[in-house]
Backbone as CSV, one residue per row, in Angstrom:
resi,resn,N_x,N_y,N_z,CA_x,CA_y,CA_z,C_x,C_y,C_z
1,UNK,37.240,-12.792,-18.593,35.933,-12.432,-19.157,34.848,-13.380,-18.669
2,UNK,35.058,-14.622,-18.616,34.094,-15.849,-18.171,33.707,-15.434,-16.903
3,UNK,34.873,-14.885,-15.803,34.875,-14.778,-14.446,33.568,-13.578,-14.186
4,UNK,33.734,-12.813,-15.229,33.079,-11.212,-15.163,31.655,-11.839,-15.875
5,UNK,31.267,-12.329,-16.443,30.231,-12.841,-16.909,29.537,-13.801,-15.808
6,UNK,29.977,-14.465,-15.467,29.690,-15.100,-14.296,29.212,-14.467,-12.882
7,UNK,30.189,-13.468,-13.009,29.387,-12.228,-11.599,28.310,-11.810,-12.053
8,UNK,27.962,-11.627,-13.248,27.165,-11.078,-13.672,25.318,-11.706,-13.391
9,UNK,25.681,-12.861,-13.995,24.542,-13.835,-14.394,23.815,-14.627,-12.476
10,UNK,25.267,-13.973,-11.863,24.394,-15.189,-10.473,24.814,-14.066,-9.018
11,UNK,23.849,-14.644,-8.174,24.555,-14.068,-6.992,24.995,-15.142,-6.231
12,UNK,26.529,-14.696,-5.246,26.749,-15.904,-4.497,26.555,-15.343,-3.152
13,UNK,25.616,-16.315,-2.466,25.319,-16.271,-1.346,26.426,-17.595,-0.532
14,UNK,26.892,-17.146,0.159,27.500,-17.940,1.254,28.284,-19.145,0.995
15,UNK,28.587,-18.465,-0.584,29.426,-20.190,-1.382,27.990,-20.842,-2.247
16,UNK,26.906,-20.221,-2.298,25.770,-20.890,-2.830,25.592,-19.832,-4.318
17,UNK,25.757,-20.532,-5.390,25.557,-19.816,-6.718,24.054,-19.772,-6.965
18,UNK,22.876,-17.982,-7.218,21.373,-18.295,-7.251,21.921,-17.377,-9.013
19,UNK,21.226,-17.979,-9.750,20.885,-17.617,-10.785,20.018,-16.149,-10.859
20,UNK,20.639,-15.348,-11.718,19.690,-14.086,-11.298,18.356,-14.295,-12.563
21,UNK,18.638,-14.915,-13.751,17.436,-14.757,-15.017,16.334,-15.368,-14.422
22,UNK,16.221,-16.267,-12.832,14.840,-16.998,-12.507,14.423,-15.939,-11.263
23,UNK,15.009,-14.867,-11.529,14.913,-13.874,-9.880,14.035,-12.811,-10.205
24,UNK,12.975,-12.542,-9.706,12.535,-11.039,-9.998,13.488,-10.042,-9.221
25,UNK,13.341,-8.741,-9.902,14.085,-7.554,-9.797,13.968,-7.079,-8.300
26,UNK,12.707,-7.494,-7.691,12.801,-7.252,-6.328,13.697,-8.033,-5.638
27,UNK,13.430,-9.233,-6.001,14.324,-10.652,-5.193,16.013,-10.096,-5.311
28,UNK,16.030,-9.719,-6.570,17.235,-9.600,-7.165,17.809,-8.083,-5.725
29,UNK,17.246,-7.762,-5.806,17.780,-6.191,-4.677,18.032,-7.014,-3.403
30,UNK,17.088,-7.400,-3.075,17.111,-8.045,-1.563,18.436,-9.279,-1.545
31,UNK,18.280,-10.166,-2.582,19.192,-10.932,-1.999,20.575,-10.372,-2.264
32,UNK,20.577,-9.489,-3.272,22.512,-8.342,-3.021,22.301,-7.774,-1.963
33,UNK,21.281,-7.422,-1.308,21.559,-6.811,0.172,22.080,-7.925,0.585
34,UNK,21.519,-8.881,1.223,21.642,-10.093,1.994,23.548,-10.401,1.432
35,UNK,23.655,-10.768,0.339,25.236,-11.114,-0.259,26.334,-10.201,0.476
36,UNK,26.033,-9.381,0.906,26.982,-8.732,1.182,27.497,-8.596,2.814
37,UNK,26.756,-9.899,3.520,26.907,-10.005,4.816,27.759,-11.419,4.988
38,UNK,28.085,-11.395,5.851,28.479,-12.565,6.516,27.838,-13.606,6.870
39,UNK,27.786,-14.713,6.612,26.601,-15.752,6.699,26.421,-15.319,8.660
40,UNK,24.967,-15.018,8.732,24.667,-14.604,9.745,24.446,-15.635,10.944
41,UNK,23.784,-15.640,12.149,23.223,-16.521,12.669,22.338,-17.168,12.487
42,UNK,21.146,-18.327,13.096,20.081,-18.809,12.678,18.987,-17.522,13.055
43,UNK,19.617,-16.983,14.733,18.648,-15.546,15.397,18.568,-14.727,14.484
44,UNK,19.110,-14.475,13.567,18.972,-12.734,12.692,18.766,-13.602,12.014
45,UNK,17.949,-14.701,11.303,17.395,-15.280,10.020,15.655,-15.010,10.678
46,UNK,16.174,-15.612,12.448,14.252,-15.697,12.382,13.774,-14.380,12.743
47,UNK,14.849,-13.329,13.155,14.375,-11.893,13.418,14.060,-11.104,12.078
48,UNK,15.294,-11.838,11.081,14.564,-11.125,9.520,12.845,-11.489,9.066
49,UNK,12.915,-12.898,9.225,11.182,-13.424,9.016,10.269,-12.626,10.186
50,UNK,10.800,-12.222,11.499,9.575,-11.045,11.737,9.692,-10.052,11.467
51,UNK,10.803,-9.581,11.308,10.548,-8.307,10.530,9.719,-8.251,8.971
52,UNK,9.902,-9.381,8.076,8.929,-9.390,7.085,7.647,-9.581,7.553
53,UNK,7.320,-10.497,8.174,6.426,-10.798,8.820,5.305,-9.400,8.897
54,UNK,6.150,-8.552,9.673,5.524,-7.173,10.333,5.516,-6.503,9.429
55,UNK,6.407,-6.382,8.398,6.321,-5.533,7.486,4.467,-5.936,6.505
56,UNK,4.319,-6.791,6.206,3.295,-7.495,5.904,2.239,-7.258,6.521
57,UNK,2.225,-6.350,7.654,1.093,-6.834,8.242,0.523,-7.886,9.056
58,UNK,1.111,-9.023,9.153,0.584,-9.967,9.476,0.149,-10.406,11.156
59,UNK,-0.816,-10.948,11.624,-1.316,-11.406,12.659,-1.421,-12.836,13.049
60,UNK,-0.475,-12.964,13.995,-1.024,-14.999,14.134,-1.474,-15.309,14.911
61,UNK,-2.247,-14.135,15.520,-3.674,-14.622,16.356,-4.847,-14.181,15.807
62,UNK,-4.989,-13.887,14.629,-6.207,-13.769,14.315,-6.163,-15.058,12.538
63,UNK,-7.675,-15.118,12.208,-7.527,-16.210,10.824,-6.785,-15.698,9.948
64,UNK,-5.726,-16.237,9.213,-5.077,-16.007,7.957,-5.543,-15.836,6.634
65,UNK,-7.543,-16.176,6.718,-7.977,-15.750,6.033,-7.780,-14.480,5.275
66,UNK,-7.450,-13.910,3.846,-8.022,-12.312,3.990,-6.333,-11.698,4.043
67,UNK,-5.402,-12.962,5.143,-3.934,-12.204,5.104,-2.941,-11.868,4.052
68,UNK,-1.588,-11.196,3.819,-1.077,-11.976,2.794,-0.095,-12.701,2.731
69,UNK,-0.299,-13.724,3.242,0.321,-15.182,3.759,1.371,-15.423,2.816
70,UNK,-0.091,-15.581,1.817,1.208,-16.227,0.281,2.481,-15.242,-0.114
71,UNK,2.406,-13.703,0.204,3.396,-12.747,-0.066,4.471,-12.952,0.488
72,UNK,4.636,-13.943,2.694,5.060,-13.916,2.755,6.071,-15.106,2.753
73,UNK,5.525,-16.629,2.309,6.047,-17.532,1.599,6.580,-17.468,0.412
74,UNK,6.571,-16.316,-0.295,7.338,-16.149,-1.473,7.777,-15.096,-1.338
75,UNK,8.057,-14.787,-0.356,9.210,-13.447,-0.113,10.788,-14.446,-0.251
76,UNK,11.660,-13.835,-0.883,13.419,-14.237,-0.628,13.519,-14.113,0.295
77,UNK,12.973,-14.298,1.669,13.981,-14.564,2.776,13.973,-15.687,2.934
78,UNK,12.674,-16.801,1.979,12.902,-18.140,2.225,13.649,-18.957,1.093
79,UNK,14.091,-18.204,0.268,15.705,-18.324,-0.563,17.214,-18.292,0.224
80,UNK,17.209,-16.938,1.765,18.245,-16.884,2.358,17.648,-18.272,3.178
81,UNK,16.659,-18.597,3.551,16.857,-19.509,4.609,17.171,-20.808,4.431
82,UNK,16.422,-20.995,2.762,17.120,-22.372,2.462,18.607,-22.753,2.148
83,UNK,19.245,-21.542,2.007,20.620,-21.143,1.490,21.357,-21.420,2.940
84,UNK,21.139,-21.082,3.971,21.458,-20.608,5.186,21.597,-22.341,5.857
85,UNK,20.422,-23.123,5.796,20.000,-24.332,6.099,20.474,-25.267,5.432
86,UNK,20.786,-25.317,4.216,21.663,-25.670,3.523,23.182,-25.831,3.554
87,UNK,23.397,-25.094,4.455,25.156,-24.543,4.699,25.510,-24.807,5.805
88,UNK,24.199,-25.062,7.272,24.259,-24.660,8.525,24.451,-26.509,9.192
89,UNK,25.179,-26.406,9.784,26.285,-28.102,10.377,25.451,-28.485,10.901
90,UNK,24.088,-27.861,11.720,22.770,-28.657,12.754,21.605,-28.903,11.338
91,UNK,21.522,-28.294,10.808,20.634,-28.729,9.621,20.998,-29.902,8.642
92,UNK,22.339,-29.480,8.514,23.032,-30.624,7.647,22.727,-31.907,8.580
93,UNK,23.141,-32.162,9.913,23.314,-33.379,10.304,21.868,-33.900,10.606
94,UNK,20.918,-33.194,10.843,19.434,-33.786,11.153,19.123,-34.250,9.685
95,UNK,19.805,-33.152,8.313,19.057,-33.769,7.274,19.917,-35.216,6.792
96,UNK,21.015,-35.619,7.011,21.771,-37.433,7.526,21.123,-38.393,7.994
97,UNK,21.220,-37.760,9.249,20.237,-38.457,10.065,19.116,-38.993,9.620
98,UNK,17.492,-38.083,8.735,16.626,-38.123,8.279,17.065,-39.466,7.194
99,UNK,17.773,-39.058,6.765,18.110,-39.669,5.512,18.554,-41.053,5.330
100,UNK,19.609,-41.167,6.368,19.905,-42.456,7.524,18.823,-43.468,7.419
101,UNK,17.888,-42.576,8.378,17.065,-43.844,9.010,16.093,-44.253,7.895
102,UNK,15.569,-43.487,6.903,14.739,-43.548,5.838,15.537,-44.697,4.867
103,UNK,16.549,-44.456,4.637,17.293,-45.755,3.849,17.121,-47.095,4.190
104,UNK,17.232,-46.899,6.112,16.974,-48.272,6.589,15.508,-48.759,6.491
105,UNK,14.386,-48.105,6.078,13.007,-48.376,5.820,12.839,-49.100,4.619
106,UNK,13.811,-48.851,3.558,13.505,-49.809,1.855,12.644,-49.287,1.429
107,UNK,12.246,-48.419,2.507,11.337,-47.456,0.909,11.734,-47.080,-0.248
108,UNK,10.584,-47.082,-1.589,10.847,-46.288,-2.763,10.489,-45.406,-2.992
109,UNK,8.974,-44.880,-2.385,8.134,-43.557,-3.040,8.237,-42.797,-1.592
110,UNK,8.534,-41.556,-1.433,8.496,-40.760,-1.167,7.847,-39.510,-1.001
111,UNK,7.097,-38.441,-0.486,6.501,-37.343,-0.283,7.306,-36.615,0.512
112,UNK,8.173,-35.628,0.366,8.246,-34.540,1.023,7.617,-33.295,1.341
113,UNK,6.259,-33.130,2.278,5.937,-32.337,2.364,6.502,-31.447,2.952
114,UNK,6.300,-29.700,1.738,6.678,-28.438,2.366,8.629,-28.501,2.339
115,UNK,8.700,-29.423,0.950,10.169,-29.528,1.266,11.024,-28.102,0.397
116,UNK,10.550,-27.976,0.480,10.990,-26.281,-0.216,12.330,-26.194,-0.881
117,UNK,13.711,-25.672,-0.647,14.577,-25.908,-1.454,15.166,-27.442,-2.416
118,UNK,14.656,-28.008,-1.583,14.997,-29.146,-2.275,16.121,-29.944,-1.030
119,UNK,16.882,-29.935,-0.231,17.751,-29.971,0.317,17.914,-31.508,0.826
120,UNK,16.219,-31.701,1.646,16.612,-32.972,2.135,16.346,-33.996,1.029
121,UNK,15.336,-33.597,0.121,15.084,-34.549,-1.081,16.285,-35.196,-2.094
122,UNK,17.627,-34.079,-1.882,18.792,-34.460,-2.322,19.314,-35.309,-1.545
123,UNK,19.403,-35.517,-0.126,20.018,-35.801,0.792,19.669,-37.226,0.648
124,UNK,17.916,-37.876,0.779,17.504,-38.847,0.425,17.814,-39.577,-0.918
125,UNK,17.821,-39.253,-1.910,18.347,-39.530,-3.506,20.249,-40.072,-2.876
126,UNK,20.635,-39.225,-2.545,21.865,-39.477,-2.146,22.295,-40.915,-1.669
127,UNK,21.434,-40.855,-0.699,21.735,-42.347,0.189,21.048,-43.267,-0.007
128,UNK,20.013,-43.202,-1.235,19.328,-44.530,-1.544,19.131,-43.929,-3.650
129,UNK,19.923,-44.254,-4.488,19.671,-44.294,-5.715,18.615,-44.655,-6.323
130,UNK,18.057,-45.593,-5.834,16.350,-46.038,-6.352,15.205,-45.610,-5.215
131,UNK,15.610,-44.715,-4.905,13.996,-43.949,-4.170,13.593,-42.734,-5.258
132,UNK,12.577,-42.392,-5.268,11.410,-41.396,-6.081,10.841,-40.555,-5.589
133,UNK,11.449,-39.087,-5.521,10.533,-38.355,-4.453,9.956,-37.507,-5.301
134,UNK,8.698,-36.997,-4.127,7.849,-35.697,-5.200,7.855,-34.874,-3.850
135,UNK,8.364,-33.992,-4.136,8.328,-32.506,-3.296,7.014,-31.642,-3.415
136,UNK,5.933,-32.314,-2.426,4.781,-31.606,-2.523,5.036,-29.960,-1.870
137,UNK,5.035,-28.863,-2.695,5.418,-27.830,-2.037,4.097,-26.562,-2.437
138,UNK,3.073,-26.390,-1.335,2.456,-24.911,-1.700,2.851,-23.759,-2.462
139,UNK,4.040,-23.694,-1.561,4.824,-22.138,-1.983,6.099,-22.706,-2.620
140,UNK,6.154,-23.170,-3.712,7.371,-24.057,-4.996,8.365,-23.004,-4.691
141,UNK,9.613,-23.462,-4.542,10.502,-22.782,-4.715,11.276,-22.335,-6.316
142,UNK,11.180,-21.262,-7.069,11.853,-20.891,-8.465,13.154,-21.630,-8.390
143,UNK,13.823,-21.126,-7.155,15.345,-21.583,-7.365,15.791,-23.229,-6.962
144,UNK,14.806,-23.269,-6.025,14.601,-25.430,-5.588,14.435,-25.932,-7.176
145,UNK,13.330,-25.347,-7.874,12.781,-26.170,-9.219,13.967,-26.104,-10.372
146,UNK,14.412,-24.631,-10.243,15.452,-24.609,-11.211,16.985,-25.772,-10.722
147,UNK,16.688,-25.698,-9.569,18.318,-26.671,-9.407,17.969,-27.920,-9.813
148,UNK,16.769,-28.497,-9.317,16.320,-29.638,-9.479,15.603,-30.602,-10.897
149,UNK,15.823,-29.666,-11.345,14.617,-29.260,-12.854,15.240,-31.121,-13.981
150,UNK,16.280,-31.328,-13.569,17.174,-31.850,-14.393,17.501,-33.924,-13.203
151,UNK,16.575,-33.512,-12.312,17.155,-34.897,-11.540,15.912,-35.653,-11.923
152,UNK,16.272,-37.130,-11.678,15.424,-37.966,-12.652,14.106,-38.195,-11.517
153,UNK,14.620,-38.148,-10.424,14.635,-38.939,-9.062,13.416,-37.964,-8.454
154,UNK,13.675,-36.809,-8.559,12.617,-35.743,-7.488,12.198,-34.801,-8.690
155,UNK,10.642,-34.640,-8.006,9.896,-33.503,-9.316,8.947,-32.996,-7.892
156,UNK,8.820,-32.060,-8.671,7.979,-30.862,-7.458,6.736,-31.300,-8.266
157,UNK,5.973,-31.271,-7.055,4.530,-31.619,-7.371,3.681,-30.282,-6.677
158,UNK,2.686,-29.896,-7.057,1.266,-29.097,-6.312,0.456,-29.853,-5.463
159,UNK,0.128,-31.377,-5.615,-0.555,-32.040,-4.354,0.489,-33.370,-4.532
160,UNK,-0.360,-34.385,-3.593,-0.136,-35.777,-3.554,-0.299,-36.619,-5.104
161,UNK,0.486,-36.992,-5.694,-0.377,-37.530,-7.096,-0.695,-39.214,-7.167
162,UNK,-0.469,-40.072,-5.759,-1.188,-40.907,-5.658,-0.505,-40.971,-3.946
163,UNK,-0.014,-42.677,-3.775,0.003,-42.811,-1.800,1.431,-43.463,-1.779
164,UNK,2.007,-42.871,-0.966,3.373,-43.365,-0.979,3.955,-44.395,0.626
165,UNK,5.037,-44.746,0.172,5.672,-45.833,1.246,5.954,-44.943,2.405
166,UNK,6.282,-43.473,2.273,6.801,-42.768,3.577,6.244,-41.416,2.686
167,UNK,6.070,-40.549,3.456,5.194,-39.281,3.809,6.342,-38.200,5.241
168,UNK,6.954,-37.486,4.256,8.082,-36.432,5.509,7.023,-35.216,5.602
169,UNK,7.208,-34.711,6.631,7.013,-33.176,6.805,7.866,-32.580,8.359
170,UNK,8.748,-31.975,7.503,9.800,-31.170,8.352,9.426,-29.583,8.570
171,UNK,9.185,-29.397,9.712,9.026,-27.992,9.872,7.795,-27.554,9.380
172,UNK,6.603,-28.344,9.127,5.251,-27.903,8.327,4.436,-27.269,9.194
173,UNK,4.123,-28.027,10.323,2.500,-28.116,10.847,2.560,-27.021,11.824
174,UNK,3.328,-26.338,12.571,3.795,-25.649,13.627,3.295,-24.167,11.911
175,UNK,3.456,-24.128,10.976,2.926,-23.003,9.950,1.524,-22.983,9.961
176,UNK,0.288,-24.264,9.843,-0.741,-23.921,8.901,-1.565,-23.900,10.274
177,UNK,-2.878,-23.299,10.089,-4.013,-22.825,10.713,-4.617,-24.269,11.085
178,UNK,-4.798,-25.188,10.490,-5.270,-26.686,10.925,-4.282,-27.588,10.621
179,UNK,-3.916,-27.769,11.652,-2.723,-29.055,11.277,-2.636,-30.570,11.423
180,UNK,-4.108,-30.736,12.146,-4.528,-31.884,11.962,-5.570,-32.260,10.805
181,UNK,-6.040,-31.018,10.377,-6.507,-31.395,8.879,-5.997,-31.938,7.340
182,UNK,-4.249,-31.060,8.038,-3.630,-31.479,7.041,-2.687,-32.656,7.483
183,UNK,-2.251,-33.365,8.571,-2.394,-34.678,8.980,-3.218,-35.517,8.092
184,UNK,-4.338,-35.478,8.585,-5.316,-36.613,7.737,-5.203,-36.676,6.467
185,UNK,-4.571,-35.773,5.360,-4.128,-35.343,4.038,-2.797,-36.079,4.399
186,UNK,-1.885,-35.912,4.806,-0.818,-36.624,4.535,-0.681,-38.051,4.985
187,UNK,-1.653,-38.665,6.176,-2.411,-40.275,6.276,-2.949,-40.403,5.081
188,UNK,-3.711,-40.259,4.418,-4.295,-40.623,3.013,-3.223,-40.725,2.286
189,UNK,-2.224,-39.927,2.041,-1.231,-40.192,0.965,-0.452,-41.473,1.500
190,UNK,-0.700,-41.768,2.573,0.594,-43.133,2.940,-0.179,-44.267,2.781
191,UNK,0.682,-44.916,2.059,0.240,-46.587,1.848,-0.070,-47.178,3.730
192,UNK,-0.699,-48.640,3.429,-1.487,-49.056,4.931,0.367,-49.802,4.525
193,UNK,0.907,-49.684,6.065,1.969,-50.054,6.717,3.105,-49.114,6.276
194,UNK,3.104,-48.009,5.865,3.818,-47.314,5.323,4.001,-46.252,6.142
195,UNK,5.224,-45.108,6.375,5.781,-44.547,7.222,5.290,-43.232,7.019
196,UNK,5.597,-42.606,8.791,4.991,-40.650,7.936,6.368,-40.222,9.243
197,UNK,7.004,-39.079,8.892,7.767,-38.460,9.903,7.838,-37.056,10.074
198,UNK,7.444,-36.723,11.181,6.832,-35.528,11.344,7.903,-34.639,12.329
199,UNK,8.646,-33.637,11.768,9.652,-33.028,12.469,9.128,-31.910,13.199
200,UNK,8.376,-31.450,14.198,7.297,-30.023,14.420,8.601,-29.304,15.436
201,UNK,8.054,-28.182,15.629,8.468,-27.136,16.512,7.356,-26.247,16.588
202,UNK,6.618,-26.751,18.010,5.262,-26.233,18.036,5.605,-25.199,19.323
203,UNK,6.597,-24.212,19.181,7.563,-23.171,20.074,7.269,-21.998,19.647
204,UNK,7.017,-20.559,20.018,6.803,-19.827,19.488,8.342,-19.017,18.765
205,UNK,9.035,-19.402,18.413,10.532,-19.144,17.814,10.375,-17.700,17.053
206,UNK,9.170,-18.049,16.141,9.159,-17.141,15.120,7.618,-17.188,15.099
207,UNK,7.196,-15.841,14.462,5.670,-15.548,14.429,5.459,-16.186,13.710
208,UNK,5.900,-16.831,12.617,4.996,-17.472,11.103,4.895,-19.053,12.279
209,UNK,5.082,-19.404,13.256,4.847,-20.491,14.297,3.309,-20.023,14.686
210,UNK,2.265,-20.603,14.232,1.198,-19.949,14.698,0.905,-20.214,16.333
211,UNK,0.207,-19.885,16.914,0.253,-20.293,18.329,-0.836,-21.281,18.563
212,UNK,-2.145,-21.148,17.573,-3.400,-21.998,17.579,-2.888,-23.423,17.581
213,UNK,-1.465,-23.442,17.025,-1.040,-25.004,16.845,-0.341,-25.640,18.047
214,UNK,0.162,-24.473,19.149,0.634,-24.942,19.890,0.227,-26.084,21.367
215,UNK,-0.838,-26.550,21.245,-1.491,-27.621,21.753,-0.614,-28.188,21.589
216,UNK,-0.384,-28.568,20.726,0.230,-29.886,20.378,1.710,-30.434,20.503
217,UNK,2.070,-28.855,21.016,3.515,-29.397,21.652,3.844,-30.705,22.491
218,UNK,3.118,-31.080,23.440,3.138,-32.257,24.593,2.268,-33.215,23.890
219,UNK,1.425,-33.055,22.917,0.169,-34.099,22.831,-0.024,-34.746,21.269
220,UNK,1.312,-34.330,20.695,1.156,-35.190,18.944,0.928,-36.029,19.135
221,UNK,1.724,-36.971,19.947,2.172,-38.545,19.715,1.148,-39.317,20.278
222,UNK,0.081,-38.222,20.899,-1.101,-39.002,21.734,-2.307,-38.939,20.551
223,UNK,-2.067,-37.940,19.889,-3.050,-37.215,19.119,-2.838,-38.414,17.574
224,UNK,-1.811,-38.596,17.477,-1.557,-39.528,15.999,-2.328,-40.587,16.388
225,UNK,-2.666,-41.404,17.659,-2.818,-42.135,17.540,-4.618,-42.432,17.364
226,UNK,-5.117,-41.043,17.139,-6.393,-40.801,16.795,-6.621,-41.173,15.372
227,UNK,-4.915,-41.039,14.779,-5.279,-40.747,13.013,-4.607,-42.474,13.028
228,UNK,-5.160,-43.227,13.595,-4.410,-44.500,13.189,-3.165,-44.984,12.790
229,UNK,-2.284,-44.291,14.130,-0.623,-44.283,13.668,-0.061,-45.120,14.752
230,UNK,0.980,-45.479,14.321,1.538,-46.409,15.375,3.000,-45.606,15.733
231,UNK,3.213,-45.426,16.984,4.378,-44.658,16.958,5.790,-45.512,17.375
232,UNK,6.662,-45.475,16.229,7.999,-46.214,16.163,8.954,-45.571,17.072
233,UNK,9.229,-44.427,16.740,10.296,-44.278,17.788,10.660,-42.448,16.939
234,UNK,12.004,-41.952,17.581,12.509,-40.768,17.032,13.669,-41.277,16.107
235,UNK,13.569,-40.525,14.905,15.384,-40.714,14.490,16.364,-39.813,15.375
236,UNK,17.628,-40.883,15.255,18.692,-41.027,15.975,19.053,-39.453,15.402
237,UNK,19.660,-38.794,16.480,19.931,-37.789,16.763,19.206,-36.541,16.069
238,UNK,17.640,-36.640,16.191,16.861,-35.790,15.612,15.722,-35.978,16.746
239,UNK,16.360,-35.317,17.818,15.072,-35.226,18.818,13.330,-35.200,18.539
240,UNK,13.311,-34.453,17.749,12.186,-33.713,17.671,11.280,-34.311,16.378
241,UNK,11.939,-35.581,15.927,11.608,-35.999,14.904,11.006,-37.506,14.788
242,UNK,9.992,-37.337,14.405,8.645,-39.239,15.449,8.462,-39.591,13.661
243,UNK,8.753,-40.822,13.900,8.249,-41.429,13.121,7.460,-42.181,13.656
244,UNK,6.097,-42.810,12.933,5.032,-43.557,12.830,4.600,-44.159,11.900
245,UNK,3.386,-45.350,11.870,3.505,-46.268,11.109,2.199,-46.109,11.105
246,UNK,1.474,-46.267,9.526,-0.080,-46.271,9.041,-0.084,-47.657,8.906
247,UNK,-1.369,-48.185,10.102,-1.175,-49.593,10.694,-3.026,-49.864,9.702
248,UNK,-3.923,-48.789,9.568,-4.680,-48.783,8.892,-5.435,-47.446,9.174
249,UNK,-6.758,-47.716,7.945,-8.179,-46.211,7.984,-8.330,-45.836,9.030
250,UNK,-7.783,-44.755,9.239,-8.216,-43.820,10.332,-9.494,-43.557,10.506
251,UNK,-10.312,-42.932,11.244,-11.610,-42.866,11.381,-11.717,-41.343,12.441
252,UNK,-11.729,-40.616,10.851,-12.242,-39.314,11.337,-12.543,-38.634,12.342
253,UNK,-14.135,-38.946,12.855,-14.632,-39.107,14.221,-13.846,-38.753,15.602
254,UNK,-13.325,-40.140,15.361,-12.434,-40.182,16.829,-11.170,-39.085,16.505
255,UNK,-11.002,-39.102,15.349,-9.331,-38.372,15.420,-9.489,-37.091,15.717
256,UNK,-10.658,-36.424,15.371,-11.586,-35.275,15.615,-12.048,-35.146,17.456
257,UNK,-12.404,-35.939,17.853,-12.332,-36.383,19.351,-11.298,-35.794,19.767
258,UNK,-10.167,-36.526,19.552,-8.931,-36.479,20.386,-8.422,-35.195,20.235
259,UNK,-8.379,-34.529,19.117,-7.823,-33.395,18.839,-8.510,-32.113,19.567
260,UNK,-10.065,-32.452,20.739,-10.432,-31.910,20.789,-10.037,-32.090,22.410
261,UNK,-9.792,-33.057,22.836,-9.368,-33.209,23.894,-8.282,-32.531,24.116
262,UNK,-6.788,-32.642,23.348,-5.988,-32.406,23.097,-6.127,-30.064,23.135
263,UNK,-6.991,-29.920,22.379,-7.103,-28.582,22.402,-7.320,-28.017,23.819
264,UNK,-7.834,-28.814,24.541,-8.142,-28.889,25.816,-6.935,-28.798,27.368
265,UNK,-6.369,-29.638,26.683,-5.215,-30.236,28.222,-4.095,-29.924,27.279
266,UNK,-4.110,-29.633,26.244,-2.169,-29.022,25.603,-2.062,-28.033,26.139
267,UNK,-2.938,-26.829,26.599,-2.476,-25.673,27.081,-2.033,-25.836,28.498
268,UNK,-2.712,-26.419,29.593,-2.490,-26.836,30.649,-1.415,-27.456,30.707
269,UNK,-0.924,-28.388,29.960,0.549,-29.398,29.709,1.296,-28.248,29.288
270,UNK,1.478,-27.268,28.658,2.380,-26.940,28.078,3.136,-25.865,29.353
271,UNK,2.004,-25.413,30.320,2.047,-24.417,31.469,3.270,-25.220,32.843
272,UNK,3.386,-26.763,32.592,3.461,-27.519,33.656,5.258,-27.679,32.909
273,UNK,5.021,-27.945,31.461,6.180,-28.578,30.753,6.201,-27.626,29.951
274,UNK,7.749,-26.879,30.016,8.012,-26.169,29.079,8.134,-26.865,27.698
C-alpha cells in the first residue's frame, strides 16, 4: 500500500523522485510523458528546448522585449534538464571540480547565479560545511526550492542581498540580452579581492544561446579586464570555466569601451577561431 501511495504522490524521473502536489497539472502531463523514456541524450534535451523554444514563438535575433521568455524558463523541460544534469557523469564531474577548487579559496559567502536546481549549491555545501550560499535565481525553481526548502546552508534568493567572497555563474550569460550589464551586477556583489567564476558557452548549441552574446566567445577574458578583474586561471578540468579576482571599482566608462571594441573584433575572431 505505501509502495502504491508512493507512485502516486511523485514521479520518478531517471531514479530522481519530483513531487507531484508542487507540479501544475500541465507540468504534471509533460513530465509522465518525459518518465516514460529512457534517460535520453544531452542532443534530444537541447532539440527538446528548440522545439519549446519554437513552439513559443520565440526569436533570438530580434529583442526579447514583448517575448515570452519567462514561459519559456518555466516550462518543465528545465525540471528534465536539471534532472538530466544532475544524473549526467560530465556535469557531475565539472560540478567536483567547481566545487574542488572553490573549497581551496576559504571562502564563506557564496552567490550562485542562475543556479537553478540547486545541484551545484549542494555540491559546494558538500565539500565545505561552513560555506553559505544564496541561489540568486530569476526563474526559481518549485522543485530546487522544495528540495532545498529545509538546508540551513542555501536559500534561494530574487537578487543579491548584500556582496559576497565568490560570485558563480554557470551557463548564465551566453542566455541574457546584455551580459555585460549583468557582469557589472555580479562585480558589485563581490567583495574587493573576492572571486567571480564564469562558466559561458557563447556557441550557438541551442537557440535560448542568444547570438548578440556571441562576441564574446574569444574576448571575455580581455573584456573582464575592463570590469576590473584579474584573471587567475581555469578550474582543473573545467575548460571553459575562468575564474577571476575583484582586485577593485571598476569604472564603467572604460568597461563600456572595451565591450565596444570587443563587439567589434569578436565577430572577426570568431570567423578566424572556431
Amino acid at each position: 500500500m505505501a509502495d502504491n501511495q508512493k507512485i502516486t504522490k511523485d514521479i520518478l524521473l531517471w531514479g530522481v523522485s519530483l513531487p507531484l502536489d508542487i507540479l501544475s497539472p500541465s507540468d504534471i502531463a509533460y513530465l509522465k510523458g518525459i518518465a516514460k523514456m529512457a534517460r535520453p541524450s544531452v542532443i534530444w534535451i537541447w532539440q527538446e528546448m528548440d522545439r519549446i523554444w519554437d513552439t513559443l514563438g520565440l526569436d533570438n535575433q530580434a529583442s526579447l522585449e514583448g517575448q515570452s521568455i519567462g514561459d519559456f524558463y518555466s516550462h518543465p523541460i528545465w525540471v528534465v534538464n536539471g534532472v538530466f544534469t544532475a544524473t549526467d557523469p560530465d556535469s557531475i564531474q565539472h560540478r567536483n571540480s567547481i566545487a574542488l577548487f572553490v573549497s581551496r579559496l576559504g571562502v564563506k559567502s557564496i552567490a550562485d547565479y542562475g543556479g537553478g536546481f540547486g545541484e551545484l549549491a549542494q555540491r559546494l555545501v558538500e565539500t565545505d560545511s561552513k560555506i553559505k550560499i544564496h541561489i540568486v535565481e530569476p526563474y526559481p525553481s518549485t522543485l530546487g526550492m522544495e528540495r532545498l526548502k529545509n538546508d540551513g546552508q542555501i536559500k534561494y534568493k530574487n537578487d543579491f542581498e548584500n556582496q559576497y567572497d565568490c560570485v558563480i555563474a554557470q551557463d548564465v550569460l551566453e542566455h541574457v540580452e546584455s551580459p555585460i550589464e549583468l557582469v557589472n551586477k555580479l562585480v558589485s556583489a563581490t567583495k574587493v579581492g573576492g572571486y567571480l567564476i564564469f562558466a559561458n558557452c557563447f556557441y550557438p548549441v541551442i537557440k535560448c544561446h542568444l547570438p548578440s552574446t556571441f562576441y564574446l566567445r574569444h574576448t571575455f577574458r580581455w573584456v573582464m579586464k575592463g570590469a576590473g578583474l584579474e584573471f587567475v586561471g581555469k578550474v582543473e578540468n573545467v575548460s571553459h570555466a575562468m575564474v577571476f579576482r575583484r582586485t577593485g571599482n571598476s569604472n564603467y566608462i572604460i568597461f563600456k569601451f572595451v565591450e565596444s571594441i570587443a563587439k567589434f573584433l569578436g565577430p572577426i575572431i570568431n570567423k578566424v577561431r572556431l
